[in-house]
C-alpha positions as CSV (number, residue, x, y, z in Angstrom):
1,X,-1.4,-0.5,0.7
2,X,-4.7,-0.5,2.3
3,X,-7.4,0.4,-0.4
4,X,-8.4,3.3,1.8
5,X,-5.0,5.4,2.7
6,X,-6.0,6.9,6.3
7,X,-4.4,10.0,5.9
8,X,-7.0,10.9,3.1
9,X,-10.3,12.5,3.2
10,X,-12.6,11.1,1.0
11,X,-16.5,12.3,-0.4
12,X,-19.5,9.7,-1.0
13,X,-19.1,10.1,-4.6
14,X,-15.6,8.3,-4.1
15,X,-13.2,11.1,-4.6
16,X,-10.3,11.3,-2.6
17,X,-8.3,14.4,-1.5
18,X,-4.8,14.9,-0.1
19,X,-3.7,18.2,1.4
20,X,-0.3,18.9,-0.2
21,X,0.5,21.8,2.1
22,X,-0.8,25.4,3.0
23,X,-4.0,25.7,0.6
24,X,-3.4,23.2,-1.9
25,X,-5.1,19.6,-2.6
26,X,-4.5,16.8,-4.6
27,X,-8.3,14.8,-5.5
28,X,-8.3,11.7,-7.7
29,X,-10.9,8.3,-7.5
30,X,-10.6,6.0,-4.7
31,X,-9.6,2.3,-6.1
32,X,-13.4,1.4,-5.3
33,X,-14.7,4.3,-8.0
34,X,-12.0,2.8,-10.5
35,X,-13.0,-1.0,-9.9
36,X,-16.5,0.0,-10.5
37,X,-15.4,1.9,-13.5
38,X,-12.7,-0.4,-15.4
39,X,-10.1,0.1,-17.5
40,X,-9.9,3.8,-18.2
41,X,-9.9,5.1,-21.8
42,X,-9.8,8.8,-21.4
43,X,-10.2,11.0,-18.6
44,X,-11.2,15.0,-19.8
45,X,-10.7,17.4,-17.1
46,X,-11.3,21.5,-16.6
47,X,-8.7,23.4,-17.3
48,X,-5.8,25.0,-15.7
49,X,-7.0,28.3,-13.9
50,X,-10.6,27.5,-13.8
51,X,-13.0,27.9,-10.7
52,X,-14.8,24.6,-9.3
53,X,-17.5,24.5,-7.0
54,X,-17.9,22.0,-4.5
55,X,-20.0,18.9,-5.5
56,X,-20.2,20.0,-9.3
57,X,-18.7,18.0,-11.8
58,X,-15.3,19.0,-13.3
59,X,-14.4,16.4,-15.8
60,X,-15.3,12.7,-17.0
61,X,-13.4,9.5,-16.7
62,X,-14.5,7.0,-19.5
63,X,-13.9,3.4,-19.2
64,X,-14.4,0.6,-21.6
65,X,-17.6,0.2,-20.3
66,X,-19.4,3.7,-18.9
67,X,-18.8,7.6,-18.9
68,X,-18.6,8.8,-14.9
69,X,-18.9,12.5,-14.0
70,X,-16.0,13.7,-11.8
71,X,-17.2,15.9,-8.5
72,X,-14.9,18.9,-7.4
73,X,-14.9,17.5,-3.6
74,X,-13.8,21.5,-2.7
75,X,-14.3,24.7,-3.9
76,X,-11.2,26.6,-5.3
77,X,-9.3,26.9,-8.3
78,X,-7.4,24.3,-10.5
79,X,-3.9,24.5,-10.9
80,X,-2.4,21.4,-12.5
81,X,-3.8,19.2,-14.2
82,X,-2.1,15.5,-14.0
83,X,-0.3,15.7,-17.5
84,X,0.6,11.9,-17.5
85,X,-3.3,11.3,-17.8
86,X,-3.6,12.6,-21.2
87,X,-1.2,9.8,-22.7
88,X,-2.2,7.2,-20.1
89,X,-5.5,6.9,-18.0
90,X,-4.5,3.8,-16.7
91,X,-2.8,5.6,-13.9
92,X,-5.8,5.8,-12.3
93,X,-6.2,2.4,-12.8
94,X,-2.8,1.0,-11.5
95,X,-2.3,3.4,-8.9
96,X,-5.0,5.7,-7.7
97,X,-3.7,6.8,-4.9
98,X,-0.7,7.9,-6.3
99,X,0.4,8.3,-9.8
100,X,-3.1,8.3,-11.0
101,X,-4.2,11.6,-9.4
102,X,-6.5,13.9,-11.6
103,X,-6.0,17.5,-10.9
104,X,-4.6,19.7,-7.6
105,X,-6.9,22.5,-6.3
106,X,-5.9,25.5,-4.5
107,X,-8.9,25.2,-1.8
108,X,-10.9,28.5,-1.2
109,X,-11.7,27.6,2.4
110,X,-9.5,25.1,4.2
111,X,-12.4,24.8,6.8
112,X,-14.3,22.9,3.8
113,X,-11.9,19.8,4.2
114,X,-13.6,19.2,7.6
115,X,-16.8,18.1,6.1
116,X,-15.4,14.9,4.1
117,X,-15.3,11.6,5.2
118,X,-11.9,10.0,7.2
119,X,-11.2,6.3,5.5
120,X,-13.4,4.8,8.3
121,X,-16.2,6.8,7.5
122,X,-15.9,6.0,4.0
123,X,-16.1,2.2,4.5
124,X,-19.3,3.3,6.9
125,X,-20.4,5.1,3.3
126,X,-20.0,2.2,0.6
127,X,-20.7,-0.9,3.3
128,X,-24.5,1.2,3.4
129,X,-24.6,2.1,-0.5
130,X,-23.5,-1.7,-1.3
């Protein structure tokens, strides 16, 4: 697996997001975010039925070495939280582009997915930051 699947977008604080069909997405860390992070201790996330707002945190990952604020990537609601993270944060760890999503968010404009980064972009994005 290529450490930046193509078919995700992706925002320059190293969230990715997957559209899961009609309005929903799934958003977790790219592996870069969870290199930089380490091995995950607890990850605390909104809630079920709450209201994010585009580029404002939702939730925290803590690692063994730092506390990282999560960034809603869209606007919308959240509803489901990844339950396998509450027992097991490694997830994100192992696999982030898979089992280690964080939370699914039922997008409030579609249109807003337009404005992330494509994988190519976000190797523009951490080649310039690095």
């Amino acid at each position: 697996m290529t450490d930046y699947p193509d078919h995700l977008k992706y925002t320059k604080d190293h969230e990715w997001v997957e559209r899961t069909g009609g309005k929903r997405v799934r958003v977790g860390v790219t592996d870069f975010a969870q290199k930089q992070l380490g091995d995950l201790v607890f990850v605390d996330v909104t809630t079920v039925g709450r209201d994010v707002e585009a580029g404002e945190p939702f939730g925290t990952l803590e690692s063994v070495k730092s506390v990282s604020e999560l960034y809603a990537p869209v606007s919308g609601r959240v509803v489901t939280v990844n339950p396998e993270l509450e027992g097991d944060p490694e997830y994100i760890n192992n696999d982030p582009y898979g089992d280690g999503w964080i939370v699914e968010i039922d997008v409030a404009d579609t249109g807003a997915l337009d404005g992330l980064l494509d994988a190519a972009q976000y190797q523009k994005h951490l080649a310039d930051e690095g």
